[in-house]
C-alpha positions in Angstrom: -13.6 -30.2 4.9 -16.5 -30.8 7.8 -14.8 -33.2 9.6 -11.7 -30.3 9.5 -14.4 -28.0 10.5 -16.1 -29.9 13.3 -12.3 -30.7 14.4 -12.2 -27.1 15.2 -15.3 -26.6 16.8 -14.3 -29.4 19.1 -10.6 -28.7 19.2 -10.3 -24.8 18.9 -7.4 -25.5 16.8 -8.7 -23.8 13.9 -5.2 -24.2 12.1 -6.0 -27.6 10.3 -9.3 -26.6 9.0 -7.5 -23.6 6.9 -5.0 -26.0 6.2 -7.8 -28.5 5.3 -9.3 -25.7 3.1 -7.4 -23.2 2.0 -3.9 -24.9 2.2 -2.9 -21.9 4.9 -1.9 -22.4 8.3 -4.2 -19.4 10.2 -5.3 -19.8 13.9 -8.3 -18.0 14.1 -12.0 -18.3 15.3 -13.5 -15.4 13.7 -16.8 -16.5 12.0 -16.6 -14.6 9.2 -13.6 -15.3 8.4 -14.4 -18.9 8.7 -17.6 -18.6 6.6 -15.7 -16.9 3.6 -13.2 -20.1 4.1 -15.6 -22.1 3.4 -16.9 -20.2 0.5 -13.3 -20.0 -1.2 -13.4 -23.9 -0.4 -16.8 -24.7 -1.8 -15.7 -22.9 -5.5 -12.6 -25.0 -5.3 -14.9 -27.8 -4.8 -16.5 -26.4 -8.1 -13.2 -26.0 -9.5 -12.0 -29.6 -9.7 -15.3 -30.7 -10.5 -15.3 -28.7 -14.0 -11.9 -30.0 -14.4 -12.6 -33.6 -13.9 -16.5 -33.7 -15.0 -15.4 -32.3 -19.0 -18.6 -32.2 -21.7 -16.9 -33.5 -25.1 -15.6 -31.3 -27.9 -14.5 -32.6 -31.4 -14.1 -29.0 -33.0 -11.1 -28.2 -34.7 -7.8 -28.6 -34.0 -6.5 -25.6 -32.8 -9.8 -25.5 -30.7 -9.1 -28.4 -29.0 -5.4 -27.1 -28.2 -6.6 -24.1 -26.6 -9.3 -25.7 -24.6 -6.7 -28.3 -22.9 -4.8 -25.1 -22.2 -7.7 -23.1 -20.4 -8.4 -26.5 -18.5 -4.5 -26.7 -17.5 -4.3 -22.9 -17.0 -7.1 -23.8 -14.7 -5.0 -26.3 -12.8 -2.2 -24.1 -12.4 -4.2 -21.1 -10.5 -5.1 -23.7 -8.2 -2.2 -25.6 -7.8 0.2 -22.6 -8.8 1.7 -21.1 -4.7 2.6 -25.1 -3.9 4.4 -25.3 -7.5 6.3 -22.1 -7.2 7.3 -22.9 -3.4 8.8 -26.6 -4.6 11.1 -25.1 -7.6 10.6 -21.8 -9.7 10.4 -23.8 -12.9 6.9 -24.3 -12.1 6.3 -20.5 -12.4 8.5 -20.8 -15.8 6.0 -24.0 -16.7 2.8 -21.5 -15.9 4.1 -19.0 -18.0 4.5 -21.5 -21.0 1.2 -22.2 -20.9 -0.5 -19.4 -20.5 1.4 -17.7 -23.4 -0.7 -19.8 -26.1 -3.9 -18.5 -24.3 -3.5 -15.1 -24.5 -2.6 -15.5 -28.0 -5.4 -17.8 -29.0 -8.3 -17.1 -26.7 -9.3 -13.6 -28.5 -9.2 -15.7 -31.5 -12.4 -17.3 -31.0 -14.7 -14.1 -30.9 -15.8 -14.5 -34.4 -18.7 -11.7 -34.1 -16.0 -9.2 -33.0 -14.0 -7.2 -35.9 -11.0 -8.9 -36.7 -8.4 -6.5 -35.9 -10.3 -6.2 -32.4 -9.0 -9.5 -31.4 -5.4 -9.3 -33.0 -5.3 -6.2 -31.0 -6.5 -7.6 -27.6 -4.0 -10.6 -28.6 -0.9 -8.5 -29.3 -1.9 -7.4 -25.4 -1.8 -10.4 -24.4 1.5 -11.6 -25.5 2.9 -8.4 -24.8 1.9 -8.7 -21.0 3.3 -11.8 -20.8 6.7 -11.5 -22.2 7.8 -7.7 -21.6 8.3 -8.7 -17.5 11.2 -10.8 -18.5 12.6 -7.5 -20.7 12.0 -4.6 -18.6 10.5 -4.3 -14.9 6.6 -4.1 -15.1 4.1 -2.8 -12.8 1.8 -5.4 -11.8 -1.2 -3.3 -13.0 -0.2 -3.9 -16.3 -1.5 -7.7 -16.7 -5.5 -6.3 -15.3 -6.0 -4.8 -19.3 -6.3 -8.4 -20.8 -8.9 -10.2 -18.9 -10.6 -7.2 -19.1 -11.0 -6.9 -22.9 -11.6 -11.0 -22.9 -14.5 -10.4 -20.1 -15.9 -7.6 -22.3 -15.9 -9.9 -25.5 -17.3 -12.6 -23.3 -20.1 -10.3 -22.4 -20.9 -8.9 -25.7 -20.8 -11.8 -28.1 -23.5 -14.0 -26.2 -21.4 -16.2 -24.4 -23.1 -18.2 -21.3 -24.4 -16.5 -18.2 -22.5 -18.4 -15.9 -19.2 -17.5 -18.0 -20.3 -13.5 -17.9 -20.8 -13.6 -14.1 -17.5 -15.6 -13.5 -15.8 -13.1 -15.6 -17.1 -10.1 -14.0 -16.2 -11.5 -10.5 -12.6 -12.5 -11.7 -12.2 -8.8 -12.9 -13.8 -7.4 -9.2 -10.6 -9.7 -7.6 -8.3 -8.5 -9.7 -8.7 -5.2 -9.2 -8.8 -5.3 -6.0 -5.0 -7.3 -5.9 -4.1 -4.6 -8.6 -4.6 -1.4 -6.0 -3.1 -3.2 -3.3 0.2 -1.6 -1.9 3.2 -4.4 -2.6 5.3 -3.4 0.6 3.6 -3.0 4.1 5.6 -2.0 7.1 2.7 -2.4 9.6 2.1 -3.6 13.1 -1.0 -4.7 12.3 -2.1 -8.4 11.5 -2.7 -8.7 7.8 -2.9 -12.5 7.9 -6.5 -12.9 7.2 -6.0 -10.3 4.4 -3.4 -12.1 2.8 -5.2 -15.7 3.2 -8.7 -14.6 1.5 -7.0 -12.6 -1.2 -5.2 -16.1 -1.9 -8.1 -18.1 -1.3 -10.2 -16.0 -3.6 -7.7 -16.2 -6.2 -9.6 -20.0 -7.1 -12.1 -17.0 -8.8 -9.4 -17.1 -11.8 -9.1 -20.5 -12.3 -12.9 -20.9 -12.5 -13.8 -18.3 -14.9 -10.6 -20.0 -17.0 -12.0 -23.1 -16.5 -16.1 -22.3 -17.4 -14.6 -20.4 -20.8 -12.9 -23.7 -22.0 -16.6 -25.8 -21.4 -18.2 -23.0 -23.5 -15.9 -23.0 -26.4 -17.8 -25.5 -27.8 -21.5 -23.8 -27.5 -23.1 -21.8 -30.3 -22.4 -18.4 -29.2 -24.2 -16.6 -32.4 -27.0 -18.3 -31.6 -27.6 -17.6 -27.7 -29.4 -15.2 -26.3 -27.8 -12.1 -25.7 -26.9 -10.0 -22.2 -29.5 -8.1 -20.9 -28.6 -3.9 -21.6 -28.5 -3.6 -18.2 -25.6 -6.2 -17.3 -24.2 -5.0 -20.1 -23.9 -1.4 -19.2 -22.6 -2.4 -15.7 -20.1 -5.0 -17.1 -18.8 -2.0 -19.1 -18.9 0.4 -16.1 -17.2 -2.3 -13.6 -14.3 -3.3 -16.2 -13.5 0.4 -16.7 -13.6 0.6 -13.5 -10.8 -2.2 -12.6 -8.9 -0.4 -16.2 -8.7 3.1 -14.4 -7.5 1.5 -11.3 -4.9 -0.8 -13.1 -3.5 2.3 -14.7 -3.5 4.6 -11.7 -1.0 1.9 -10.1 1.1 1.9 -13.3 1.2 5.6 -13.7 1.6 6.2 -9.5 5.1 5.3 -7.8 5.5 1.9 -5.6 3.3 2.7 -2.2 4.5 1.4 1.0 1.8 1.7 3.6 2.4 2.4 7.3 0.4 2.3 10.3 -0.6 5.8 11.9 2.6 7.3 12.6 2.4 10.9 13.5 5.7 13.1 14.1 5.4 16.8 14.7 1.9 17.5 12.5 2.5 15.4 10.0 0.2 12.2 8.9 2.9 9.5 7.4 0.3 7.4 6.1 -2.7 5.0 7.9 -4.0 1.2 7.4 -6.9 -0.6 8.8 -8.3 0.3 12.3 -6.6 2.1 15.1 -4.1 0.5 16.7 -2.7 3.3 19.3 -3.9 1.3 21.8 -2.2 -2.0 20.4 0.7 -0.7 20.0 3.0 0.9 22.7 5.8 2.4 22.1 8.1 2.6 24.9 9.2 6.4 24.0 6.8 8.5 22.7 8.6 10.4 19.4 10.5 7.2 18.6 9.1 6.2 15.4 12.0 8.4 13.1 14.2 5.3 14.3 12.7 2.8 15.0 9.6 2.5 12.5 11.0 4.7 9.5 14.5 4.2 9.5 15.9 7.6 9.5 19.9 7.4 9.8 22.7 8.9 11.2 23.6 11.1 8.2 19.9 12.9 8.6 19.5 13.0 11.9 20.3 16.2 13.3 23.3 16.5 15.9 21.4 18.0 18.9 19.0 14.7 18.5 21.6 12.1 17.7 21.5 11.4 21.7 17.6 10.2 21.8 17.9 8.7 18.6 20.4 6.7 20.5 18.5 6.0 23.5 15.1 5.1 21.3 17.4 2.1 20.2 18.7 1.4 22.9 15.1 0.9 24.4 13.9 -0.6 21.3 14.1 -4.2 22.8 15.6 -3.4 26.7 13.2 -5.5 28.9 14.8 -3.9 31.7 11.9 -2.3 34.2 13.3 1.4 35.3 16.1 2.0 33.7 17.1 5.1 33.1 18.2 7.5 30.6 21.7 7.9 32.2 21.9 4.8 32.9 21.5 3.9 28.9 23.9 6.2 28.6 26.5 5.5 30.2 26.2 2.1 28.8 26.7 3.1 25.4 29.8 4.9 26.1 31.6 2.4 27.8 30.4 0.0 24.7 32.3 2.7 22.5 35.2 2.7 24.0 35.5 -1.1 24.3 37.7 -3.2 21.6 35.6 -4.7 19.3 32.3 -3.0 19.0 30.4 -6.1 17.3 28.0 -5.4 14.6 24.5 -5.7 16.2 25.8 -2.8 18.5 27.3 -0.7 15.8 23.7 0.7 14.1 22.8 2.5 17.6 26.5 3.1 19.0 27.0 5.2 15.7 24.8 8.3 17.5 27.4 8.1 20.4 30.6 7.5 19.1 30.5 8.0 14.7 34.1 8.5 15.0 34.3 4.2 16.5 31.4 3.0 14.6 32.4 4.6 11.9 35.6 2.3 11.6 33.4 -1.2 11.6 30.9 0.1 9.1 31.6 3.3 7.1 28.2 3.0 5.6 26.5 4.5 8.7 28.6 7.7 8.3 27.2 7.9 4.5 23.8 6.9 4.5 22.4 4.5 2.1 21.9 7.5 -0.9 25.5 7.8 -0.8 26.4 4.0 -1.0 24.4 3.4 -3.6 25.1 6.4 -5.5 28.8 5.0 -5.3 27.2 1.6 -6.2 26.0 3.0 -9.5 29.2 4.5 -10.7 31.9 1.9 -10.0 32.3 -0.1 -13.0 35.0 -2.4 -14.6 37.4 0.1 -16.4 38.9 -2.8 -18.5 36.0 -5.0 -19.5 36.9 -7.8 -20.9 40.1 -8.3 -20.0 41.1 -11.0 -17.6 39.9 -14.4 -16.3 35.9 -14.1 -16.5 35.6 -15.5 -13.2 37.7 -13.0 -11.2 37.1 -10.7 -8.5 34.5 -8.2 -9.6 34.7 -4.5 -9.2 33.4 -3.4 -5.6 33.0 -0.4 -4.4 34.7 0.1 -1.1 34.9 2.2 2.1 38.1 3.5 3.6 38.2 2.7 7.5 40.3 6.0 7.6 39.6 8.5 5.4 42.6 9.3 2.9 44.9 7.1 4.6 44.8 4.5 1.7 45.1 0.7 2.5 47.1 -1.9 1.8 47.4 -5.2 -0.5 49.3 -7.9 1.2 49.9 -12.2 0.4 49.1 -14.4 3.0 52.3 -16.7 4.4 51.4 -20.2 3.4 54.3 -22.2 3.3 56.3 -22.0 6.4 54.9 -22.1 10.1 55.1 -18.3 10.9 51.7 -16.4 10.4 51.7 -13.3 9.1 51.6 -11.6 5.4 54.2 -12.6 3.0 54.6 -9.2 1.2 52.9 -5.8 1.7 52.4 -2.8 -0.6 50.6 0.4 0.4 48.3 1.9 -1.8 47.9 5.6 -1.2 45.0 8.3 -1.7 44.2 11.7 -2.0 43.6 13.7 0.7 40.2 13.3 2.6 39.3 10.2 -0.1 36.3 8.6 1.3 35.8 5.5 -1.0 37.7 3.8 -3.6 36.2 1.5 -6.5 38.4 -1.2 -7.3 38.5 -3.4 -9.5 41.3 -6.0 -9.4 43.0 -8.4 -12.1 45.2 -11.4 -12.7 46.9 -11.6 -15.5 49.3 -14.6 -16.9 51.5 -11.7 -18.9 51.9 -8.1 -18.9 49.5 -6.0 -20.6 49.2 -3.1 -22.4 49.8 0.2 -20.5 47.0 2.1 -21.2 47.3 5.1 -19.3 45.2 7.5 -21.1 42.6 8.3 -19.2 44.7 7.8 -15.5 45.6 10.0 -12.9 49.1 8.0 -12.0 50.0 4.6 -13.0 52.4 2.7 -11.0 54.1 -0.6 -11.1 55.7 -2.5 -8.1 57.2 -5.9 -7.1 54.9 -8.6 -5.0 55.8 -11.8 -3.9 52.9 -14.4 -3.5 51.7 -17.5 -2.5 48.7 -17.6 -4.8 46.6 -15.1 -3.1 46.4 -11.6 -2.4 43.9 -9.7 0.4 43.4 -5.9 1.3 43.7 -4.0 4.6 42.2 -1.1 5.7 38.8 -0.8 3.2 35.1 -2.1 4.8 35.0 -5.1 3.7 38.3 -6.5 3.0 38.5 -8.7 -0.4 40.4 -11.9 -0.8 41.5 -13.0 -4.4 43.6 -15.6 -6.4 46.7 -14.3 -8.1 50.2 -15.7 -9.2 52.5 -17.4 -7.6 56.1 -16.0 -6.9 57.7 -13.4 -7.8 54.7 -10.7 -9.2 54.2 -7.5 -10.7 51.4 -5.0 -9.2 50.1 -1.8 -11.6 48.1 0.5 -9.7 46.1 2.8 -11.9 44.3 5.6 -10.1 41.8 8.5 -11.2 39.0 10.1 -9.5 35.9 9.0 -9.5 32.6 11.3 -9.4 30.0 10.3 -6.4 27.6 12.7 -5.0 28.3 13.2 -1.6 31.3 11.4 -1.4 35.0 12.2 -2.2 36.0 8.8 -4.2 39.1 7.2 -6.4 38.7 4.8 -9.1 41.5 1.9 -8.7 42.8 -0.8 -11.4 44.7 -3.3 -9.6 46.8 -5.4 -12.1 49.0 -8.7 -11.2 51.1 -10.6 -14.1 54.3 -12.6 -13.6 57.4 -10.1 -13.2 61.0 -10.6 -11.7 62.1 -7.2 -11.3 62.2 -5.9 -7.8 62.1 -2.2 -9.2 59.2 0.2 -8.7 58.0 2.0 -12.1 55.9 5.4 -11.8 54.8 5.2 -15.5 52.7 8.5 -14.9 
């Protein structure tokens, strides 16, 4: 770690002495942020020397177990971001061992009431497990340690444990009320490099409760009133904060973006000056996102020429000039995709034709996400083509199911069957099946149900929906049953479709209903 350091002082390339120390690669000179480098470096100094340097224990069994645990819990804070970057069964391997600890750690707090520690180890295990049931805020895994510190605190454990525990609680509430998404234009790498490097503050206090286990805790002397009131005072503290971030919805923190009067949100210092934004009254598009669908029409041409901008190195170029350019890109054949998300304020009617998402916005898409399901689950290969929803390139003009030509030199489609829609039918949620014999009708429940000839070649593509679909079917002489019935999307006129394939020789079409 000097010789990294004096490398640097040398050098000025400050990269491999955080490498050298805090396994992060950071290019910066500030001091401070070197000193608290070498802080986080000297404790994981202190670390591995608790780890390796052990005091011997011959208490009993279980004991023993859950002291090797703590010690290898230990190891896995330290050595946990390298595991979890090589393969995620290390983060599998972590969880393994810390379950054990949660359960048996409370155990040892003989001079508290029984049903105390049950209770704080029913926490435990319940932290630990419920992520993989249901999605959990992060805040929810602060309310362990902080009962364990507390119990730490009040049944005379060592000094240096108390103050280890108090300090892991200060760093974890502080990761517990920190916002999980940032869309920032700030630098928040020496944020993210000292929360990680203070993260060894964990493994330590882990790692100094398995060397007490085997003290005398009844008969040490006991915390002074005074660290004890403030122990209490800081872990509610880090408590109320954990369950402020479970009880509050996910925050995404901007910088200062400020459109018409209103303050989106702030982060860090001011960084007007930093950051300059080619057209003032840009940042609906280009920093927020706002789409086509809530943009109003009188603004849809500067939303366009903020985009256009966004990215144009071009010295002078002017508005008309931008926008002429995206008009002749609009009428050229193809509009390619990059193009498509700023050519849709021009021309919708164009863009709209290589992604009908824009038209919709991303409410609508998934709204039609969450109600297209597999009408017939269950039935059919369990590896087949999953239902997808699907947008029509031309609104109630249907599409059309066709078989490649395989066999002969002339390309083209084999055989081609429309599929029509209702009028003005935006979207269509299909869900497509081969079968190796006819099934069932089924029709209750169906709008129309119709049955028509297909030859194939062993597989079977649409045309016309965004994206097309390619599947394996039979070979030869097929039968298709199209099942149709509308299909309830908010803000979106859309058709649920059963697409069925099974071996057939009649050439006849069937309208069943």
């Amino acid at each position: 770690m000097a010789g990294a350091l004096v490398w640097a002082m040398v050098t000025g390339e400050w990269h491999v002495f955080f490498l050298a120390t805090v396994w992060h690669h950071h290019d910066s000179a500030d001091p401070v942020l070197v000193l608290l480098t070498l802080v986080a470096a000297g404790l994981r100094g202190w670390l591995i020397w608790m780890i390796l340097v052990r005091t011997p224990y011959s208490g009993p069994a279980w004991v023993r177990l859950l002291r090797f645990l703590l010690y290898l819990s230990a190891v896995f804070f330290l050595l946990g971001p390298l595991m979890a970057a090589v393969s995620e069964a290390g983060v599998y391997v972590g969880y393994l061992v810390t379950l054990p600890v949660f359960v048996l750690l409370p155990l040892v707090f003989r001079q508290a009431p029984l049903v105390i520690r049950v209770i704080v180890a029913a926490v435990g295990v319940s932290v630990c497990l419920l992520p993989f049931v249901v999605p959990m805020p992060p805040g929810v895994t602060v309310f362990w340690p902080v009962a364990v510190v507390l119990l730490q605190v009040f049944c005379r454990w060592s000094p240096v444990t108390r103050w280890l525990g108090l300090i892991a609680l200060v760093y974890v509430g502080v990761m517990s009320v920190l916002p999980g998404q940032f869309v920032t234009y700030s630098d928040l790498s020496p944020v993210w490099l000292l929360t990680d490097a203070f993260a060894v503050t964990q493994a330590l206090w882990l790692a100094r409760t398995a060397a007490d286990l085997g003290r005398d805790h009844a008969a040490g002397p006991a915390a002074p009133i005074v660290f004890r009131v403030a122990a209490v005072v800081l872990a509610s503290t880090v408590a109320g904060l954990a369950a402020s971030v479970v009880l509050s919805p996910p925050l995404t923190v901007v910088n200062e973006i400020v459109s018409g009067d209103e303050l989106v949100a702030t982060i860090g210092e001011e960084v007007a000056g930093e950051f300059d934004d080619p057209m003032p009254g840009c940042e609906r598009w280009t920093a927020l996102g706002e789409e086509y669908v809530t943009t109003p029409p009188h603004e849809r041409e500067k939303a366009y020429l903020c985009l256009a901008r966004w990215g144009d190195e071009r010295p002078g170029v002017t508005d008309a000039t931008l926008l002429a350019e995206g008009r002749a890109r609009c009428a050229a054949d193809p509009i390619y995709g990059h193009e498509v998300g700023r050519l849709v304020y021009l021309c919708p009617e164009t863009a709209g034709v290589v992604d009908p998402e824009l038209l919709f916005g991303r409410t609508v898409v998934d709204a039609m996400h969450a109600a297209c399901q597999d009408p017939w689950p269950g039935v059919g290969p369990r590896k087949g083509f999953p239902t997808v929803p699907y947008l029509l390139e031309k609104p109630g003009e249907g599409y059309r199911v066709v078989t490649h030509r395989l066999r002969d030199g002339t390309p083209g489609w084999l055989d081609e069957v429309p599929v029509a829609v209702g009028a003005g039918v935006q979207g269509v949620c299909l869900t497509h099946k081969t079968l190796k014999r006819p099934p069932p009708l089924r029709a209750d429940g169906w709008r129309s149900v119709v049955e028509v000839p297909l030859l194939s070649h062993g597989s079977v593509m649409l045309r016309g929906l965004d994206p097309n679909f390619l599947d394996s079917t039979g070979e030869g002489r097929q039968r298709m049953r199209v099942y149709t019935r509308d299909l309830t999307v908010e803000g979106l006129r859309a058709e649920q479709h059963l697409l069925v394939t099974f071996p057939g020789r009649s050439t006849r079409m069937v309208v069943h209903k």
